[in-house]
MIPA-262830 format. One record per residue: residue number from 1; x, y, z of N, C-alpha, C in turn; residue in one letter. Coordinates in nm, 4 decimals. Example, Ala and Ser with C-alpha at 12.3 -4.5 7.8 and 13.67 -1.06 7.14 Angstrom:
2
num / neast / nnorth / nup / caeast / canorth / caup / ceast / cnorth / cup / residu
1 / 1.3190 / -0.5690 / 0.7800 / 1.2300 / -0.4500 / 0.7800 / 1.3200 / -0.3300 / 0.7800 / A $
2 / 1.2850 / -0.2250 / 0.7080 / 1.3670 / -0.1060 / 0.7140 / 1.2900 / 0.0030 / 0.7870 / S $
//
This chain:
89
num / neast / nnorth / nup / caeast / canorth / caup / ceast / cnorth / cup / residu
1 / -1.3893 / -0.5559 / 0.3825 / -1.4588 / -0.6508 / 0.4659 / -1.3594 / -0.7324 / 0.5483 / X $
2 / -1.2454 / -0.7568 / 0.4999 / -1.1422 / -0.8087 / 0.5712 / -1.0831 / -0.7994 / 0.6711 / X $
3 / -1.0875 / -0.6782 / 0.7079 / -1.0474 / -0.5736 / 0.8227 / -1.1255 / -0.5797 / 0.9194 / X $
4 / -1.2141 / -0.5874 / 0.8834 / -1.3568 / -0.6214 / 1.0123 / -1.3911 / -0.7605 / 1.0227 / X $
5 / -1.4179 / -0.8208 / 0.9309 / -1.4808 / -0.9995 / 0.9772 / -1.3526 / -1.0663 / 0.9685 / X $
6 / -1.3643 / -1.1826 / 1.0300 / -1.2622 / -1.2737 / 1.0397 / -1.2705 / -1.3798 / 0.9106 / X $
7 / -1.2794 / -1.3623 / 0.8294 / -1.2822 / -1.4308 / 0.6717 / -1.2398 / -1.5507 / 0.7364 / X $
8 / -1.1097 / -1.6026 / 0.7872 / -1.0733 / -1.7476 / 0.7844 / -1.1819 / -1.8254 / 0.8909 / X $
9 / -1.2559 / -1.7986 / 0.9583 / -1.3516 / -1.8605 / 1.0480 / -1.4909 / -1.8341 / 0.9658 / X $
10 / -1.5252 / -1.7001 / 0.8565 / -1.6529 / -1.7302 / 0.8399 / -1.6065 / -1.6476 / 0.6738 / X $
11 / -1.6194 / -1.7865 / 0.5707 / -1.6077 / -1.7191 / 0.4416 / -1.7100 / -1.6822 / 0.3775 / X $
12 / -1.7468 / -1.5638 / 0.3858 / -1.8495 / -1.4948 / 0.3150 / -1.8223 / -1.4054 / 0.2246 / X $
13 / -1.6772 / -1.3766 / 0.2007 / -1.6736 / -1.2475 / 0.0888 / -1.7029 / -1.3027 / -0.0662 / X $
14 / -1.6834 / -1.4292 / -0.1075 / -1.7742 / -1.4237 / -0.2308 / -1.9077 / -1.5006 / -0.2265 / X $
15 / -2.0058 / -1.3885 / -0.3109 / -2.1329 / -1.4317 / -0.2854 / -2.1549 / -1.5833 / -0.3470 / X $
16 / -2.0585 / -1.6086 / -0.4551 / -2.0956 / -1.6868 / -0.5301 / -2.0066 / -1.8454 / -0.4616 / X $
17 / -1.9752 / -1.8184 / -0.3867 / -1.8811 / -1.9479 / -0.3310 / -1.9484 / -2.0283 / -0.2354 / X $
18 / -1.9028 / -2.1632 / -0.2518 / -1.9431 / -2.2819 / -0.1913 / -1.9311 / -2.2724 / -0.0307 / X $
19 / -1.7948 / -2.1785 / 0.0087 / -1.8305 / -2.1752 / 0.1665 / -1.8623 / -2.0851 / 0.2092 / X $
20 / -1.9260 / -1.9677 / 0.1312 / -2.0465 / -1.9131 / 0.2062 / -2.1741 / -1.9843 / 0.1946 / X $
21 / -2.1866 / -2.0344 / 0.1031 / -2.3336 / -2.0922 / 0.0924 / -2.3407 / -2.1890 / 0.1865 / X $
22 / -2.1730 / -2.2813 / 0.2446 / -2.2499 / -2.3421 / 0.3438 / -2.2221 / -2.2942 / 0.4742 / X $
23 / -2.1250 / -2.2087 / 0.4795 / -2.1819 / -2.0857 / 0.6533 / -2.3155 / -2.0403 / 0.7074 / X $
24 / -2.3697 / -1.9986 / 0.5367 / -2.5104 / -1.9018 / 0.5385 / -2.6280 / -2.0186 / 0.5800 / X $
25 / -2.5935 / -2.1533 / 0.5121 / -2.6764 / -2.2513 / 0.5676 / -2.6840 / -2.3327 / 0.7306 / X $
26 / -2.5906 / -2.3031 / 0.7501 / -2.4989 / -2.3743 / 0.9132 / -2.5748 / -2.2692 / 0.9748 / X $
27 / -2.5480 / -2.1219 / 0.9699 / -2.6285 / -2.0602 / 1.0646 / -2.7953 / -2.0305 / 1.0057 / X $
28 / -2.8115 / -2.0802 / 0.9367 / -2.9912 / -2.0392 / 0.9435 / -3.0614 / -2.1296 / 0.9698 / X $
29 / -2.9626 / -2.2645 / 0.9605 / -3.0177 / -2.3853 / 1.0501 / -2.9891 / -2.4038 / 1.1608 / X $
30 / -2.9376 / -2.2951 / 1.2586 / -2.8884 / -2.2920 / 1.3655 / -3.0115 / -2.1998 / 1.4342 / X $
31 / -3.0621 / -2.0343 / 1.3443 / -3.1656 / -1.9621 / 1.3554 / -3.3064 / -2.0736 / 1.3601 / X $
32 / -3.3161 / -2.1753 / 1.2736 / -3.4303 / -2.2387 / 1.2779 / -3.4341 / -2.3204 / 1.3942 / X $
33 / -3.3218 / -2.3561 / 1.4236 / -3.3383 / -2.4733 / 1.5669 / -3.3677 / -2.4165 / 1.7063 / X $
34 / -3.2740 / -2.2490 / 1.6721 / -3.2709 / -2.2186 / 1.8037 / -3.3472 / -2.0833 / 1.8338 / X $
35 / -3.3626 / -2.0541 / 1.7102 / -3.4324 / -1.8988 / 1.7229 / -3.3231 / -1.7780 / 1.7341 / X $
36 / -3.1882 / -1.8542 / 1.7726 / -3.0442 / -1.7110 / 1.7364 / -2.9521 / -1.7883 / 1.6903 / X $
37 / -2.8499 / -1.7223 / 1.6431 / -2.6899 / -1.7943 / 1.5984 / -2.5837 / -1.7179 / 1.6620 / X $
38 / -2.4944 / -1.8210 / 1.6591 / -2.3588 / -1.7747 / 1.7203 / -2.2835 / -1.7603 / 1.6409 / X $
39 / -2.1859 / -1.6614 / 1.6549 / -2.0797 / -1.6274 / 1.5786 / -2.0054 / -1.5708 / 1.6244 / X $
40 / -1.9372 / -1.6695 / 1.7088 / -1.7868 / -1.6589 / 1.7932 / -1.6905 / -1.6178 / 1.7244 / X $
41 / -1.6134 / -1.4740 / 1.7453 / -1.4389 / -1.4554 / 1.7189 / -1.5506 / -1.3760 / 1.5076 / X $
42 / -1.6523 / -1.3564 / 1.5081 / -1.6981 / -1.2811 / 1.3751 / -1.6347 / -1.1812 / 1.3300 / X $
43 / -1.5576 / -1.0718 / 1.4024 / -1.5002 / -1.0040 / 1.4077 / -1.3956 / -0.9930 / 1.5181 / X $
44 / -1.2567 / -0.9698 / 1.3818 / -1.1607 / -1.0386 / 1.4094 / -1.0704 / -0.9577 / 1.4961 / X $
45 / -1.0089 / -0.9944 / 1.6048 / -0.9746 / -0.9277 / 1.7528 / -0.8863 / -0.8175 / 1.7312 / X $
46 / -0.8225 / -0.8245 / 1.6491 / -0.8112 / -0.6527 / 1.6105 / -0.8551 / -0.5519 / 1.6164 / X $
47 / -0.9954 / -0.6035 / 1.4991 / -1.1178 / -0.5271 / 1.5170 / -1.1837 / -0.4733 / 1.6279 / X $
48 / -1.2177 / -0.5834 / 1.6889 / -1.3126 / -0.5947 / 1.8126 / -1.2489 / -0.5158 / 1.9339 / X $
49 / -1.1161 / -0.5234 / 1.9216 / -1.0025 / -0.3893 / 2.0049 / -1.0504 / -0.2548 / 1.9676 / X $
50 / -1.0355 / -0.2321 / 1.8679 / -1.0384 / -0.1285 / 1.7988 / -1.1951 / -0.0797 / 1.8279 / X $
51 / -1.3052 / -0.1358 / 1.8122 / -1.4442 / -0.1315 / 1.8471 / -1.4487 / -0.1123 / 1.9761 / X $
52 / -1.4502 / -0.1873 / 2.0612 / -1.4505 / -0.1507 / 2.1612 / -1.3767 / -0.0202 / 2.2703 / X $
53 / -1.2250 / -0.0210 / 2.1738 / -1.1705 / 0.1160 / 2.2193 / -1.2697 / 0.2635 / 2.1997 / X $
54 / -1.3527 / 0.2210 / 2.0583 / -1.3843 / 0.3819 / 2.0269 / -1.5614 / 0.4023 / 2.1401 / X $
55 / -1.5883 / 0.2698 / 2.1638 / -1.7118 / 0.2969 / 2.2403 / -1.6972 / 0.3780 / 2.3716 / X $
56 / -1.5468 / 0.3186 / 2.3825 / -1.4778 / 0.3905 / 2.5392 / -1.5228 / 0.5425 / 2.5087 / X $
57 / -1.4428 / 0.5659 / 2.4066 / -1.3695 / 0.7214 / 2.3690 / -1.5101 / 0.7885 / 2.3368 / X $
58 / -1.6355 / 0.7251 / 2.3046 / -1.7450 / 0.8026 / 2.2963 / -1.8925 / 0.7649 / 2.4311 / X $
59 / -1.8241 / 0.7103 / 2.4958 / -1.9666 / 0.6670 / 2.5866 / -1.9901 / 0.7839 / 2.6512 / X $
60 / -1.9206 / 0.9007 / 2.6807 / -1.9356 / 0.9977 / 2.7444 / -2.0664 / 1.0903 / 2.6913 / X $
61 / -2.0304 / 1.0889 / 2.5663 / -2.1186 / 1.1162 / 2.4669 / -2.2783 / 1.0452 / 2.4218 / X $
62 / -2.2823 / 0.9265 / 2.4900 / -2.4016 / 0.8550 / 2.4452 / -2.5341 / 0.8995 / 2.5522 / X $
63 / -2.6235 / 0.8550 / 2.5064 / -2.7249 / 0.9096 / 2.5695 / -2.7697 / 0.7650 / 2.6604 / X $
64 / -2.8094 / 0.7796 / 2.8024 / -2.8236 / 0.6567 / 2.8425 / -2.9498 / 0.6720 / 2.9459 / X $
65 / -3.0431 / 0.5501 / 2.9641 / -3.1266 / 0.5453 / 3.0401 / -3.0689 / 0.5265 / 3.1875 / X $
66 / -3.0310 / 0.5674 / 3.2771 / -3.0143 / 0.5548 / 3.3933 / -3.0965 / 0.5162 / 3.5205 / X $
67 / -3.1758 / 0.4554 / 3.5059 / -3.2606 / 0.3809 / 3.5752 / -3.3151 / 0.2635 / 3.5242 / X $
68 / -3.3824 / 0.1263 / 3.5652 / -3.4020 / 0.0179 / 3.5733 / -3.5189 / -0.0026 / 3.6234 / X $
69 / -3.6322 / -0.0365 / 3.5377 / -3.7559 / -0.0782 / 3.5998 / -3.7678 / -0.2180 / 3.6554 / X $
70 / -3.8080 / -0.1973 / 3.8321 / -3.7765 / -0.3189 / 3.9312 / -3.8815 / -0.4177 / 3.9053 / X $
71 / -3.9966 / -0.3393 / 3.9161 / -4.1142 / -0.3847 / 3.8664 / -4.2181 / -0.2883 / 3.8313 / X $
72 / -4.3261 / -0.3887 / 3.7429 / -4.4065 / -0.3173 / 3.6931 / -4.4291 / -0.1413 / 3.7372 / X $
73 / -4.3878 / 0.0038 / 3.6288 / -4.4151 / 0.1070 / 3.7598 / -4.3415 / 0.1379 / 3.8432 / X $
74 / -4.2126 / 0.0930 / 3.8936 / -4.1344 / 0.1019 / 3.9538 / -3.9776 / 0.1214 / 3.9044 / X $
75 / -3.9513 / 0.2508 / 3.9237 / -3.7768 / 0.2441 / 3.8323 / -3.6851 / 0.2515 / 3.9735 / X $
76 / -3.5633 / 0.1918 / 3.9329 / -3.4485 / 0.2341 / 4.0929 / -3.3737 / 0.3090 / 4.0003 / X $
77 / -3.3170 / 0.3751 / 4.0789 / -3.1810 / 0.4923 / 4.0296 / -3.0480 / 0.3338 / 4.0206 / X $
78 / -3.0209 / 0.3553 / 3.9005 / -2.8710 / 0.3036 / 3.8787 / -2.7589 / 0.3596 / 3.7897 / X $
79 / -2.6321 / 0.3736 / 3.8767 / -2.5360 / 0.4231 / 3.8302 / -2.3912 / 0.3180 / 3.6998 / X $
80 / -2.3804 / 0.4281 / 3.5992 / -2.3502 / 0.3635 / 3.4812 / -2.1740 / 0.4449 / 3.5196 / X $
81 / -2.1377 / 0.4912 / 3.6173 / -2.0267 / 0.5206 / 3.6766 / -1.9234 / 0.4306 / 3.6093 / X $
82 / -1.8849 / 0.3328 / 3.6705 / -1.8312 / 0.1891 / 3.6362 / -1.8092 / 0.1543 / 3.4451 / X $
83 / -1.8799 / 0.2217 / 3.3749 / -1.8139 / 0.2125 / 3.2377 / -1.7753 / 0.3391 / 3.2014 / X $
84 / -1.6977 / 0.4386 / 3.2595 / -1.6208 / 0.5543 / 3.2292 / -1.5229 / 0.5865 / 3.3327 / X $
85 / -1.4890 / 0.4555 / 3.4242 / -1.4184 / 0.4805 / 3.5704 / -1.2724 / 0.4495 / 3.4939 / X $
86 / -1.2777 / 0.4973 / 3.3637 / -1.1046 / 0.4445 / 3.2742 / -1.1012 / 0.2620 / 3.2961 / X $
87 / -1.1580 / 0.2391 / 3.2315 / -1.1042 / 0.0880 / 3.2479 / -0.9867 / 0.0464 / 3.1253 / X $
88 / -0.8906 / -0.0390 / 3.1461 / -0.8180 / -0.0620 / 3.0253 / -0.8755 / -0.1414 / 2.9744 / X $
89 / -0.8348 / -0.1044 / 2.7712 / -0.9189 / -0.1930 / 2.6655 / -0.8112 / -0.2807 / 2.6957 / X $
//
């Protein structure tokens, strides 16, 4: 779990510990106020390199809707060009 979440910003690896119980409370009183939570830097930029590199290395591969409904009944052609034009991670 270490490798992926950023433990020192959000301690959740023991279930039984005082600062997850009050992370888990900070954000569900954050879900109750706001209807979502934030969780800035959750996964830790290593990670999030690493994640984002392999989406590169497989988007070719993903299956994608290529059009955009303008309105009701109405789709435009749009091009997804621009996330396989090699961008650097």
């Amino acid at each position: 779990m270490a490798d992926l979440i950023n433990l020192a910003a959000y301690p959740i690896a023991d279930p039984a510990g005082p600062e997850r119980a009050r992370t888990v409370a900070r954000l569900r009183d954050e879900l109750d106020r706001q209807q979502y939570c934030v969780l800035p830097e959750f996964i830790g930029p290593d990670m999030c390199a690493q994640l984002v590199q392999e989406v590169y290395q497989r988007l070719p591969e993903a299956y994608g809707n290529r059009s955009r409904l303008d309105r009701p009944g109405h789709f435009l052609s749009e091009s997804f060009d621009h996330l396989t034009s090699g961008r650097a991670i």
